[in-house]
C-alpha positions in Angstrom: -25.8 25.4 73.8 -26.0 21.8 72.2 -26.6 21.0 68.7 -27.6 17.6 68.1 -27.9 16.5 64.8 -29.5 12.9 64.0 -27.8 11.1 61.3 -30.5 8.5 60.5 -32.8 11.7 59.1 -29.1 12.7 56.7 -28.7 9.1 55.9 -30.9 7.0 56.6 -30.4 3.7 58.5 -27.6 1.6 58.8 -29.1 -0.8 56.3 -29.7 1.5 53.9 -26.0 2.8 53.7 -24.9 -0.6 53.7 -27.0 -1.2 50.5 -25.8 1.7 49.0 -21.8 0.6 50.2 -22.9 -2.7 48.5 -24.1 -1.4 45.2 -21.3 0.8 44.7 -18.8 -1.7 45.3 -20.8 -4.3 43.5 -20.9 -1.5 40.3 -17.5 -0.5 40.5 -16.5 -4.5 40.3 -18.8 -5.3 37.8 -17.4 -2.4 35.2 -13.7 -3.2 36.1 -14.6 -7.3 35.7 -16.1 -6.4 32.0 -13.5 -3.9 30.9 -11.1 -7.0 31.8 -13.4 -9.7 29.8 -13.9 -7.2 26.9 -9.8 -7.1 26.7 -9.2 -11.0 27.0 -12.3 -11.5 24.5 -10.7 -9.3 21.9 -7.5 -10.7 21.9 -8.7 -14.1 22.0 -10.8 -13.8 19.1 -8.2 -11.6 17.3 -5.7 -14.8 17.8 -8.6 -16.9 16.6 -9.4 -15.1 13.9 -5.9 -15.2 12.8 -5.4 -19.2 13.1 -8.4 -19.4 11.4 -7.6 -17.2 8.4 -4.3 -19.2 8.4 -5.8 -22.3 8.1 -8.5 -21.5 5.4 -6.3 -19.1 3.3 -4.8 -22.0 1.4 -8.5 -23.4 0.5 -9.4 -20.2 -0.2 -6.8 -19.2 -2.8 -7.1 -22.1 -4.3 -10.6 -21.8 -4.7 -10.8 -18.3 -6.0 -7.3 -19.3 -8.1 -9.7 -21.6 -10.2 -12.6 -20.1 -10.3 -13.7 -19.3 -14.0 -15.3 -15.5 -14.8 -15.4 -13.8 -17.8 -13.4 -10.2 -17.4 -14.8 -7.7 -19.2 -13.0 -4.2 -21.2 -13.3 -0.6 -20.4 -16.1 -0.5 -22.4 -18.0 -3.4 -20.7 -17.2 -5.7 -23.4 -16.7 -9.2 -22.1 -13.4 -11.3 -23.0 -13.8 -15.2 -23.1 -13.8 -16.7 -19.6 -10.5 -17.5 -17.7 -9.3 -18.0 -14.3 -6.6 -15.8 -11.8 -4.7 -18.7 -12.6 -4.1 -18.5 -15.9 -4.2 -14.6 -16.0 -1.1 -14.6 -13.9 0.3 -17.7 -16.6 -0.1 -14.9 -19.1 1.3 -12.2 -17.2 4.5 -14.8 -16.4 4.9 -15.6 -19.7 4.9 -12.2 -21.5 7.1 -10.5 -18.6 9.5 -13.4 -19.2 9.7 -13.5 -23.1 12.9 -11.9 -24.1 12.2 -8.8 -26.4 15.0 -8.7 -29.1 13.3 -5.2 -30.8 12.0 -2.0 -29.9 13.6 1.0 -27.3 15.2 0.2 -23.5 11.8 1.7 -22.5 9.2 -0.8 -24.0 11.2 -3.3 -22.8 9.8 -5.3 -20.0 11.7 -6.4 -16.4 13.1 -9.9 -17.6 14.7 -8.5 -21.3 16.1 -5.4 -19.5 17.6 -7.9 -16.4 18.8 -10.1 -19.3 20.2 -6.9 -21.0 22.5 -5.8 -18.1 23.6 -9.1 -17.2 24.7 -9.4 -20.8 26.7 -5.8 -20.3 28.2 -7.0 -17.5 29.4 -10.3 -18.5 30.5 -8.8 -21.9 32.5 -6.1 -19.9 34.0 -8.7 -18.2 35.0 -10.9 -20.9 36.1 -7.7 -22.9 38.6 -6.2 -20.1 40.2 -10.3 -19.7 40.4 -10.1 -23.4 42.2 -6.8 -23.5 44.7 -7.9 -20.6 45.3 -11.4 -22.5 46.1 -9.7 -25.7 48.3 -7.3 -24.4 50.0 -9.4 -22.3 50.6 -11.8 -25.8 51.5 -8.9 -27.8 53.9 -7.5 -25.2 55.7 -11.1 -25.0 55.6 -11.4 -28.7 56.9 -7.8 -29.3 59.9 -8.7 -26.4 60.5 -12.2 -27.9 60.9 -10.7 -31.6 62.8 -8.0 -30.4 65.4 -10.2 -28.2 65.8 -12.2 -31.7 66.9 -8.8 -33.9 68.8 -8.1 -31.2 71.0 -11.2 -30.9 70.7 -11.1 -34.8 72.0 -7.6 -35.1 74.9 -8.5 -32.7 75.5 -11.2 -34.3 75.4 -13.6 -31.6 73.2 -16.1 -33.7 69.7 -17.6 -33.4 
């Protein structure tokens, strides 16, 4: 017994598989080809994006550094008109005023840095002090001594 089984009926022709040999390939190639261009396109425009930003940021500061507005309260109540620029002035200039009054804890970052660097200098100065002074008073203490005791002996000034 012979079984004969005619592939063109399966299938098909021999065009017809090379059409569907050249479609798959040709599908296959085209998602690996735009996976590849999606990847180069976003990290080419992320490092454009980025040079850009970096170019425009100082323009853009600026800008919005100057630009007047009128801030309002927590109860909607608008304050006179000012800028980011001189908000952070005023910011500046009462962290860096020196507060001579009140606790350790209203006091702001400068007067409390100004605070312990006094401490520390004064600590300093005080324990050179102390050393100095005892150091004189030890010499004047041996020196006045040494004079009773030539005195006492009688061995003259």
């Amino acid at each position: 017994m012979q079984i004969t089984i005619n592939t063109s009926d399966i299938l098909g022709d021999e065009t017809t598989i090379r059409d569907e040999v050249v479609a798959a390939i040709t599908n296959s190639m085209r998602h690996e080809m735009r996976d590849k261009i999606a990847t180069l396109v976003a990290a080419n425009a992320e490092a454009a994006l980025r040079d850009a930003l970096k170019e425009q940021m100082a323009g853009i500061v600026a800008t919005h550094l100057d630009t007047p507005f009128s801030p309002t309260d927590i109860y909607g109540n608008k304050k006179p008109e000012t800028t980011l620029r001189s908000m952070i002035a005023e910011i500046i200039q009462k962290e860096c005023t020196l507060q001579t009054r009140g606790s350790s804890y209203d006091q702001n970052r400068f007067t409390q840095a100004v605070n312990e660097t006094l401490k520390a200098e004064v600590s300093r100065f005080q324990k050179e002090f102390n050393r100095i002074v005892d150091a004189n008073a030890v010499n004047q203490t041996l020196d006045l001594a040494y004079k009773k005791l030539r005195e006492v002996c009688g061995l003259g000034k």
